[in-house]
C-alpha positions in Angstrom: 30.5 37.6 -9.9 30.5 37.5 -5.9 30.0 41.0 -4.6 31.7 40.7 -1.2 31.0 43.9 0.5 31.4 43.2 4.5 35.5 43.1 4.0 37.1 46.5 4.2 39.1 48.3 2.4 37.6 48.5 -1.0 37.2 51.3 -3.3 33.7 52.7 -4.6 33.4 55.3 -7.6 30.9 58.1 -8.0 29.9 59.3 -11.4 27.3 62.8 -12.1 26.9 62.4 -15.9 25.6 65.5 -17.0 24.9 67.0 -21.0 27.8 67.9 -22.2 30.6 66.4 -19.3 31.0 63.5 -16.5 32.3 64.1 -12.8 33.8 61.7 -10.8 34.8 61.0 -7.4 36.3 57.9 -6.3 36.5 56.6 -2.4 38.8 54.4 -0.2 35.3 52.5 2.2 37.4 51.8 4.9 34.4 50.5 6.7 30.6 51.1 6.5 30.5 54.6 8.1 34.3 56.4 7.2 35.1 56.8 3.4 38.3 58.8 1.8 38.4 60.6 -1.1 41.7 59.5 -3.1 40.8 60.7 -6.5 38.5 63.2 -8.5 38.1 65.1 -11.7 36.0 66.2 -14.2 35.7 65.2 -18.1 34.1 68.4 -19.9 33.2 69.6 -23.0 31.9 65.9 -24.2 30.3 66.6 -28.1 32.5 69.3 -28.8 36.3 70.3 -30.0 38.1 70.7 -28.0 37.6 68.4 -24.9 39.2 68.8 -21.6 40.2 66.4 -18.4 40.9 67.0 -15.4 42.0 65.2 -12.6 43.4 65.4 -8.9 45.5 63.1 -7.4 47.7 63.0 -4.5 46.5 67.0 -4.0 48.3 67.9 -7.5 46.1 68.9 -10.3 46.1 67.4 -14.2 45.0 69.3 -16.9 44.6 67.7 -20.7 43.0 69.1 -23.5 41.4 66.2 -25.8 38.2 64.7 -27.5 35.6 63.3 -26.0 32.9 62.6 -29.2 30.2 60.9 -26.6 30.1 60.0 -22.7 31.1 56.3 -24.3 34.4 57.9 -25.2 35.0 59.8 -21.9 33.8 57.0 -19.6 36.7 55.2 -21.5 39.6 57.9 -20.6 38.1 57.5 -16.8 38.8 54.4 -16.3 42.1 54.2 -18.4 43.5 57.2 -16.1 42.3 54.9 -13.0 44.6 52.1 -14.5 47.7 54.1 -15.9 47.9 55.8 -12.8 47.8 53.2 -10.7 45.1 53.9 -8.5 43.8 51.2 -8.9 45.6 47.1 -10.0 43.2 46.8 -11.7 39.0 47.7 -12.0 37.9 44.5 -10.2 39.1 46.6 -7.3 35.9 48.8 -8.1 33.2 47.2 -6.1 30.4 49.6 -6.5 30.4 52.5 -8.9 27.2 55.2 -7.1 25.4 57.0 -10.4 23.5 60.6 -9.8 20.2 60.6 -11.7 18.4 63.2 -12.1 15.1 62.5 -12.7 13.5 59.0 -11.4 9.6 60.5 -12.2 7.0 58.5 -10.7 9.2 55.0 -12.1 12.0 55.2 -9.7 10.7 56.7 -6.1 14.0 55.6 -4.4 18.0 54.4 -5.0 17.9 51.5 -6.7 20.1 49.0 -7.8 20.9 49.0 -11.9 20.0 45.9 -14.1 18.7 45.9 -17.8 15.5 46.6 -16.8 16.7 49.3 -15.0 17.7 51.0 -17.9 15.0 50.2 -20.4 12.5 51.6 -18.0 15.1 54.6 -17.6 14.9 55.7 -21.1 11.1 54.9 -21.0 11.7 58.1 -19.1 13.7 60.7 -21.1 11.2 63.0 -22.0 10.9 64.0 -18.5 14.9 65.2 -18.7 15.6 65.1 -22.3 19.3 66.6 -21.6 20.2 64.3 -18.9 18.7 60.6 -19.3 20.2 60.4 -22.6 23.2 61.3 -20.8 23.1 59.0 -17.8 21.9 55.9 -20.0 25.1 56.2 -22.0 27.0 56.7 -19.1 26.0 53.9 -17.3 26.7 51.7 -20.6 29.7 51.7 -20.4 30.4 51.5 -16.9 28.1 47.9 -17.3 30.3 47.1 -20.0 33.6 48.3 -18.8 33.7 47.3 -14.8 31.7 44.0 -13.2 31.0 46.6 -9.8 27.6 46.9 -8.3 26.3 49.8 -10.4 23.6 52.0 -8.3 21.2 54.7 -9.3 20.5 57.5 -6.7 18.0 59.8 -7.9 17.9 64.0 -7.4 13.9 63.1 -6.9 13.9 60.7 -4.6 14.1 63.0 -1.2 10.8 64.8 -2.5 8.8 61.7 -2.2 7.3 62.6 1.1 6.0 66.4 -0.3 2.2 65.7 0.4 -0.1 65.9 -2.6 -1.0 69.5 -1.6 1.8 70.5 -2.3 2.7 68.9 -5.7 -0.6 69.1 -7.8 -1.0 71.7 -10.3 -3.9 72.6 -10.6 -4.3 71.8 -13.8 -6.6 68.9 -15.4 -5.8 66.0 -12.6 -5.8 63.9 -15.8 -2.4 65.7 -16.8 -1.1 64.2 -13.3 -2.9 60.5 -13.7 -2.0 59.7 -17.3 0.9 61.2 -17.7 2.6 62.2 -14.5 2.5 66.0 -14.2 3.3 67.2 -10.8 6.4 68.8 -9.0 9.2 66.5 -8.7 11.2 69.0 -7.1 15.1 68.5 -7.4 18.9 68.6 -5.4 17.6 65.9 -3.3 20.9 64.7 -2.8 21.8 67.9 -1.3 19.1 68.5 0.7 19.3 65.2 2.1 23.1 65.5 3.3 21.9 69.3 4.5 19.4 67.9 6.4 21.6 65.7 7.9 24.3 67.8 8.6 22.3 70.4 10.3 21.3 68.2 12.8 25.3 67.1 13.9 26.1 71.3 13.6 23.2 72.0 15.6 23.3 68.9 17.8 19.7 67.9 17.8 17.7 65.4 15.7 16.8 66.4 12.3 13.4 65.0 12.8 12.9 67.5 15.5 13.4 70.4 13.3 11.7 72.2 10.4 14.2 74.9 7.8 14.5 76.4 4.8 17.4 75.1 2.8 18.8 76.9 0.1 20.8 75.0 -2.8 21.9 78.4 -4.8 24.1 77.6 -7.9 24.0 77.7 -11.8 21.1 75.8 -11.3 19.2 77.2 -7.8 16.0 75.5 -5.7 14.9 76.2 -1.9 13.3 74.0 -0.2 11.1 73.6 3.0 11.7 71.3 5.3 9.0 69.8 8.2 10.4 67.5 10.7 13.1 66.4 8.6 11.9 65.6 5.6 10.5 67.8 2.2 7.6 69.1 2.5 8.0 71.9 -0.6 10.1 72.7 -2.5 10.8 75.5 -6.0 11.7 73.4 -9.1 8.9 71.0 -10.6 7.8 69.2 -13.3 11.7 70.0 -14.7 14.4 72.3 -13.3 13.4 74.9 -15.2 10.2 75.9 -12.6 11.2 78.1 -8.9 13.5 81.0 -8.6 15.8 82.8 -11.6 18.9 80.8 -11.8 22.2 80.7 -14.2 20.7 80.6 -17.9 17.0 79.5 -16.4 14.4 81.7 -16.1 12.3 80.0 -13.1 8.8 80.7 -12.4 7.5 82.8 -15.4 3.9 83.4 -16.8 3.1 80.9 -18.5 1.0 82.5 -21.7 4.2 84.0 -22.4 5.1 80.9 -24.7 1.8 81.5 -26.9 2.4 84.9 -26.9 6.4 84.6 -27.9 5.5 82.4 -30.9 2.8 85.0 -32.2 5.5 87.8 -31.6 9.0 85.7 -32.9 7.5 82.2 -34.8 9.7 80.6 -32.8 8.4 77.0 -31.7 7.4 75.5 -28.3 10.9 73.8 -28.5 12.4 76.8 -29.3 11.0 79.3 -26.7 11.6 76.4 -24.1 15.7 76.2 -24.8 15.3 80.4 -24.7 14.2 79.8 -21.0 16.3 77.0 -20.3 19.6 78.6 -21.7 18.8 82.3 -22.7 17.5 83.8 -19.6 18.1 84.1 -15.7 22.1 85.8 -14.8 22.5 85.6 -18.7 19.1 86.7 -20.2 19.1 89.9 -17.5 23.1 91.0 -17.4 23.4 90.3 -21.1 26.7 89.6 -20.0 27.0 86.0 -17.9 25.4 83.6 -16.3 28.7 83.4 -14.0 28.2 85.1 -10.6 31.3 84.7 -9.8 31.8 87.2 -13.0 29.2 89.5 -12.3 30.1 89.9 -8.1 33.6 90.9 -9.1 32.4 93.3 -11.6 30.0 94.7 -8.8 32.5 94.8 -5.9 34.9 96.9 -8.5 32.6 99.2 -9.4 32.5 98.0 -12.9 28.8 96.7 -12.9 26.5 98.3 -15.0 22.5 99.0 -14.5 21.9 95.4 -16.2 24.9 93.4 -13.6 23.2 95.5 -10.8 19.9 94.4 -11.7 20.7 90.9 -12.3 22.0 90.1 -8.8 19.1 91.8 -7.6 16.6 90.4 -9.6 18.2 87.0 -8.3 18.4 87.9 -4.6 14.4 89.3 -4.6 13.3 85.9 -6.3 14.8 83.8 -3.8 13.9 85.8 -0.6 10.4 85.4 -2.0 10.5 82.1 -1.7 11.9 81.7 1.6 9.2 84.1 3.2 6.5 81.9 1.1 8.2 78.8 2.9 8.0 80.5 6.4 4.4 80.9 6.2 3.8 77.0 4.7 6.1 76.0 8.0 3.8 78.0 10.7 6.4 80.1 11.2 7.9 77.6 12.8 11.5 77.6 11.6 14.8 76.3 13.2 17.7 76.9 10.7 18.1 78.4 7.2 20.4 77.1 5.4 22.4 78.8 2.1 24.6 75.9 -0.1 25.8 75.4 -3.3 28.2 77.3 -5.6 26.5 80.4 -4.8 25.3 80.1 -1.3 28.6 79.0 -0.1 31.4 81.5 -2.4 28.8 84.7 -2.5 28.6 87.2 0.0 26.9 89.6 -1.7 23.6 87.6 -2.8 23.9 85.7 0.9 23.6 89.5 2.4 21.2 90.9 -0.5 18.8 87.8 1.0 18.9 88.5 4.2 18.2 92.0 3.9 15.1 91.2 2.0 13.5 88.7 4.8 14.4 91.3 7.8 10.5 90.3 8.6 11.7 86.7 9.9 13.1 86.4 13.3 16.3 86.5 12.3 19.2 88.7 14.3 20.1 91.4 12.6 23.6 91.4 14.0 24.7 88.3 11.6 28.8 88.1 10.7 29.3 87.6 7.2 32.3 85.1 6.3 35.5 87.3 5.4 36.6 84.2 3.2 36.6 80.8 2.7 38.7 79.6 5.3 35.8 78.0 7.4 35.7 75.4 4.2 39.1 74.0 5.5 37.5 73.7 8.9 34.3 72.9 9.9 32.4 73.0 6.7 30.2 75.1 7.7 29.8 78.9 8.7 27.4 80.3 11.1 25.8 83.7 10.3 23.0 84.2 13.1 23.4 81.8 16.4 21.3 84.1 18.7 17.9 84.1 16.8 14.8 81.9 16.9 16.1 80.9 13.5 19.7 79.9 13.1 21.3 80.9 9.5 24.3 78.9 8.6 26.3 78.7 5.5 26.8 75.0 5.3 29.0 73.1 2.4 27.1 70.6 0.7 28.6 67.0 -0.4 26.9 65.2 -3.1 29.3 63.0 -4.1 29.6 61.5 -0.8 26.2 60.9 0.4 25.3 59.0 -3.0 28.4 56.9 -1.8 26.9 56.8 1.6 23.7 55.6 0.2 25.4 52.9 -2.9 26.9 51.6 -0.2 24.4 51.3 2.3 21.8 49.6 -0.2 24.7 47.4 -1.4 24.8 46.0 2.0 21.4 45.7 2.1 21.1 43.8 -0.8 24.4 41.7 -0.8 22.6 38.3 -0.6 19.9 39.2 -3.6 23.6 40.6 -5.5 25.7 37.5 -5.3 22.9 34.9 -6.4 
């Protein structure tokens, strides 16, 4: 099929396949540089009864309760919704469909364009993200199967590349790391990569010129340090299980405390592991949630108990900790800080609990908190501290569209090599 991807307008979709759902975003390119969102939504709940999809178009918002038995089934309702709605004639109008992997271990170093090949060496890699790969090889399936568009794999791993060895050996047996790939991977690429960007349009100076500290703070939660533009260190590793206390993952931990759990419990390595995975962080502390957004309202109320308290704390210590580690790796040297993601953007009280743990960094100590959300319907972006050696922003990170940006611009790149 001939690929032609110089004539605008065309439409591009975006798809994050995750365990146990499938997001999706899908884009007017208008030309090579200006994309609009016309349609998003979210299929949830795939394996289980009930199901639920939901969609957004033209600003109003669909709800449907369902079953979704595998990603196979739910790739199907996304593309039937695309047709019945009309948003699209019909899926020939999709000319490249952008996929967010998670994990591209030492196999996939940088986006790549998806073939057979592509995902037989994919599942050679599933053991390095046994929840996800399965999921994004399904996924991906059935967008082969179901829509002839230029399928494209941008990978969570790939910004990390340039970490220097330093900083991604463990020091364990180097044979761990030559046979069988053990090193920090580090993860969020995606985000740190349109960060990275972004803070050098807000703060009106090359990227390249700058070092920071970038905080992606969510369910799942990574920092990262950032040297002239590019990763130098960053918290999660091997997995995303490694780095600072997140959701239902524990982070950084000792790790003879497996051993000892399966003397104390018999519980196997598998076992213990899906304990730190889904068992611990907000959830294994608050014995409540793993929902900030649950646990900041019971706090602000009043209603929080020693466990909420201690949760939020816990959470705010572990992260400061890492961004005063990340000062000293950078010299000292540091030009922004940067607080994103579901938690960095909509949480006051951890943003503030933060700061007041790293009063040591030359940071003012006169910085404006955000009374709401408003500045998300503005600028994107919300500055804390302007008048300090380091600048602390609250910035609104975009995924979706810089793994468009980046399908699109290897697309491009590659059109000749697509179309023979």
């Amino acid at each position: 099929m001939n690929h032609e991807l110089s004539k605008f307008p065309y439409k591009a979709l975006v798809v994050n396949s995750g365990s146990s759902s499938i997001k999706f975003q899908l884009f007017d390119i208008l030309s090579e540089t200006k994309f609009k969102l016309i349609w998003k939504g979210n299929a949830q709940g795939i394996g289980s009864t009930p199901s639920y999809f939901t969609h957004i178009l033209n600003d109003k918002k669909y709800d449907s309760k369902t079953s979704f038995v595998n990603h196979q089934t739910a790739t199907d309702c996304i593309l039937k919704t695309l047709l019945e709605n009309k948003i699209v004639d019909n899926l020939s109008e999709l000319k490249i469909i952008g996929h967010r992997v998670v994990h591209g271990g030492v196999l996939f170093t940088k986006p790549t364009i998806i073939d057979d090949a592509f995902v037989k060496n994919l599942k050679k890699i599933k053991d390095l993200a046994p929840i996800h790969i399965p999921a994004h090889v399904v996924t991906i399936e059935a967008f082969l199967q179901k829509a002839q568009a230029i399928n494209i794999a941008v990978f969570d791993t790939s910004f990390h590349q340039t970490i220097p060895e330093l900083n991604f050996l463990y020091p364990v047996p180097l044979s761990w790391y030559q046979d069988y790939g053990v090193r920090k991977y580090g993860f969020h690429g995606i985000s740190y990569e349109y960060l990275v960007e972004k803070i050098g349009l807000i703060l009106q100076r090359n990227s390249k010129d700058m070092n920071g500290i970038v905080c992606h703070l969510g369910n799942g939660s990574s920092v990262n340090a950032v040297k002239s533009g590019l990763s130098f260190d960053t918290t999660m590793g091997l997995t995303p299980l490694a780095g600072v206390m997140m959701g239902t993952r524990s982070g950084d931990i000792d790790p003879s405390i497996i051993q000892y759990m399966n003397q104390k419990t018999g519980k196997n390595i598998e076992e213990i592991t899906n304990d730190l995975n889904f068992r611990s962080g907000f959830l294994g502390i608050s014995q409540f949630s793993n929902d900030v957004r649950t646990l900041e309202e019971m706090y602000l109320s009043g209603k929080s108990n020693k466990q909420t308290k201690l949760a939020l704390n816990l959470y705010a210590k572990r992260v400061s900790e890492f961004i005063g580690r990340y000062y000293n790796t950078l010299g000292g040297k540091v030009d922004y800080l940067i607080f994103s993601g579901g938690i960095g953007e909509n949480s006051s009280v951890i943003v503030e609990k933060i700061l007041k743990n790293i009063q040591g960094l030359p940071i003012a100590k006169n910085y404006q908190m955000p009374q709401n959300n408003d500045w998300k319907n503005k600028e994107n972006y919300f500055v804390l501290s302007s008048n300090s050696e380091t600048k602390v922003l609250i910035v609104k990170t975009n995924e979706e569209l810089k793994i468009c940006e980046t399908a699109i611009k290897l697309a491009l790149k590659n059109q000749k090599k697509i179309n023979k």
